[in-house]
C-alpha positions in Angstrom: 12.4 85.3 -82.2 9.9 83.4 -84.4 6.6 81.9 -84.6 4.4 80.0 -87.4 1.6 82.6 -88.4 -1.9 82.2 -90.0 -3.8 85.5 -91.9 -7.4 85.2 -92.0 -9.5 87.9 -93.7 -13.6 88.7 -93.6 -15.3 86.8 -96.3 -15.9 89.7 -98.4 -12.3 91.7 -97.4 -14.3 94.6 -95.6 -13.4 95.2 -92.2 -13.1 92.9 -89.1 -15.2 93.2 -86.6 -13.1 92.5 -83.3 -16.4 92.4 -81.2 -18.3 89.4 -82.8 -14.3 87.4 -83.3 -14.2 87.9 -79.2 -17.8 86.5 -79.0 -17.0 83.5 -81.1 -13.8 82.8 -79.5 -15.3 83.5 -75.8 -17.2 80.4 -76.2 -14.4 78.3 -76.1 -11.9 80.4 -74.5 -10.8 82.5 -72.1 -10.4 85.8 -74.2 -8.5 88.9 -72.9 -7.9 92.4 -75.9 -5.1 94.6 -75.3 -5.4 98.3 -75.6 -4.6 99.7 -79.1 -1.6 101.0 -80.8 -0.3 102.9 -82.9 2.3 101.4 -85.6 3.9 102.8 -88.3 4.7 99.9 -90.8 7.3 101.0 -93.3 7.4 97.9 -95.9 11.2 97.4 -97.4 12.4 95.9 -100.6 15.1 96.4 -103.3 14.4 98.8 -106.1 14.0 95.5 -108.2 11.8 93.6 -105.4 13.9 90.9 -105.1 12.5 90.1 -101.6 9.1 89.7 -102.7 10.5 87.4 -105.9 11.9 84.9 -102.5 8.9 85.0 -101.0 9.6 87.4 -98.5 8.1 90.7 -96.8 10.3 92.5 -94.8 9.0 95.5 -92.7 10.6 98.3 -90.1 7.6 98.8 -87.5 7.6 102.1 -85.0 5.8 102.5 -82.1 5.8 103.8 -78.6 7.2 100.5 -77.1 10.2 100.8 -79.4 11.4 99.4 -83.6 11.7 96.2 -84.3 12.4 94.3 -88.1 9.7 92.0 -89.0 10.7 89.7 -91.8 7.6 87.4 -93.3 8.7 83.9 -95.0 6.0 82.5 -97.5 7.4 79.3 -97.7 6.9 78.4 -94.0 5.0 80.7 -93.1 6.7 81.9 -89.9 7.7 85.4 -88.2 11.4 86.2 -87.8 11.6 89.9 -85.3 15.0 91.8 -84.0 14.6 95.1 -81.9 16.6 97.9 -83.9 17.2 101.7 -83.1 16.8 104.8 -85.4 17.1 103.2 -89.0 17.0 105.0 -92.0 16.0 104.1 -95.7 17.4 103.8 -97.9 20.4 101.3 -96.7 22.7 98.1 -97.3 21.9 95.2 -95.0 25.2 95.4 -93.3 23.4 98.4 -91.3 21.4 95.3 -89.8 21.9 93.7 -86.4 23.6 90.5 -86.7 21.3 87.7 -86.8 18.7 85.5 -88.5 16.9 88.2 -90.2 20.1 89.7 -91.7 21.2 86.0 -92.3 17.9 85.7 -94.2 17.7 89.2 -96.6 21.5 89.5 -97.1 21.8 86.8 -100.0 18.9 88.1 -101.7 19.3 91.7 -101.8 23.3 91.3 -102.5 24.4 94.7 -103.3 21.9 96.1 -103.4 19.6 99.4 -101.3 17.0 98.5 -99.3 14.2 101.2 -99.9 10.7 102.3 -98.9 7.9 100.9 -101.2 5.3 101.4 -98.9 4.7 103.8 -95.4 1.3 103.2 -93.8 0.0 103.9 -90.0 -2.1 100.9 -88.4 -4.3 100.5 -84.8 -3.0 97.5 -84.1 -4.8 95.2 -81.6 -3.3 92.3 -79.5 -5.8 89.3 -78.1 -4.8 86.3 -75.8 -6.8 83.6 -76.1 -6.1 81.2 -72.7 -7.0 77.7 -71.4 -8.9 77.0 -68.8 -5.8 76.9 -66.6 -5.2 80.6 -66.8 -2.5 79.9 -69.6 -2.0 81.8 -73.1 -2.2 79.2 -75.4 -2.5 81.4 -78.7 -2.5 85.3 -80.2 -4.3 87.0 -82.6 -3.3 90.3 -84.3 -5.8 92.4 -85.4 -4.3 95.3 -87.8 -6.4 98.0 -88.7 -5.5 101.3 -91.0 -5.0 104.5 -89.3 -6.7 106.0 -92.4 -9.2 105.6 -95.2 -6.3 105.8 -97.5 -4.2 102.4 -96.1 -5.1 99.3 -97.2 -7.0 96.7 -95.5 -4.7 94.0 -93.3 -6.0 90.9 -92.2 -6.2 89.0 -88.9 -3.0 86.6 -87.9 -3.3 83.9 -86.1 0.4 84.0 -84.1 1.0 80.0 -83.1 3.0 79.7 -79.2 5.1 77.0 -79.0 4.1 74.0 -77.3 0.6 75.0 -78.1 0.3 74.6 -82.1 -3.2 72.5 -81.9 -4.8 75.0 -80.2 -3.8 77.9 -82.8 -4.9 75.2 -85.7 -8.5 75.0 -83.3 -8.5 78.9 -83.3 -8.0 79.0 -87.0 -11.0 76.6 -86.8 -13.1 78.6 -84.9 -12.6 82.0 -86.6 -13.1 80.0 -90.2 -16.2 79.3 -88.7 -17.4 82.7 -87.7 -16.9 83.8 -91.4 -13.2 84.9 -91.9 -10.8 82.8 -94.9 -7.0 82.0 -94.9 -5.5 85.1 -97.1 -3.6 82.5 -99.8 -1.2 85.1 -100.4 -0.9 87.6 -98.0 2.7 88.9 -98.7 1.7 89.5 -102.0 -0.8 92.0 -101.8 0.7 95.2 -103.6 1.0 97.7 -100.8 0.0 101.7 -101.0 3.3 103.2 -102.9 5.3 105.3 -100.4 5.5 109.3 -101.0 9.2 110.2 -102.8 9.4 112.4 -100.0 8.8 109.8 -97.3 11.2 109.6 -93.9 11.2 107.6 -90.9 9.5 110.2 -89.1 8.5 109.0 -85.7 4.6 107.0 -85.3 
């Protein structure tokens, strides 16, 4: 599955407040926030980084609902998502599901181990914003760390197909109530996983 996505971070990179975005958005849209989650986000590279070098940010995320892989592309920017089951780090992508975000990863890392560079536990946050016909015509993510130690994560934007003017008129709307496109999101250096890091369960 994929979808073009858009970060947006506060002005001055301190928290979001999910109260005054709803507000804002309210005024133009049907808004509805989904309950929150817990998500363990375990970030995945090769010891030499060569995903980040291709512009890409490939993460193994845990949570009641299930695992999924969530590779990032820079260049478009777009989502690409596959369900998995009971991975462990480090591994060769031939231990991947068949598909686009194996198709994606394996020339890059080659040979080469994926590994843990970074572990972190998030609240993450799901709102729908809908039309006046009832339908969903885009979602936000808001991503919030589990713990004073994470780092900050910023707001996406995730576009639905069919519906790409009303994400860009979302983007709009929440530039306007003080948030900024993050110009590099996938680059942001991510807390350093412990040596001793597993995939325990979220």
């Amino acid at each position: 599955m994929t979808s073009p996505t858009r970060a947006l971070e506060a002005a001055d990179k301190g928290p979001l407040e999910i109260g005054a975005i709803v507000a804002g958005l309210s005024a133009h849209y049907s808004v509805s926030t989904g309950a929150k989650r817990l998500v363990r986000r375990t970030r995945l590279d090769t010891f030499d980084r060569r995903l980040r070098a291709a512009g890409l940010t490939l993460e193994h995320q845990i949570a009641a609902s299930g695992e999924r892989l969530v590779l990032v592309r820079k260049a478009a920017p777009s989502t690409l998502l596959v369900l998995v089951n009971d991975l462990r780090w480090p591994a060769l992508v031939n231990v991947l599901p068949s598909g686009p975000v194996r198709n994606a990863i394996a020339p890059v890392t080659g040979i080469r181990a994926l590994i843990v560079v970074s572990d972190e536990r998030r609240r993450i946050q799901q709102v729908e914003l809908h039309n006046k016909n009832g339908k969903t015509v885009a979602r936000l993510e808001l991503d919030e760390p589990a713990s004073a130690a994470a780092s900050p994560a910023p707001l996406r934007v995730h576009t639905l197909r069919g519906y790409e003017e009303q994400a860009r008129r979302a983007d709009r709307l929440l530039v306007g109530l003080g948030l900024r496109p993050v110009e590099h999101d996938e680059d942001r250096e991510p807390k350093p996983a412990s040596p001793t890091s597993g995939m325990d369960r979220a």
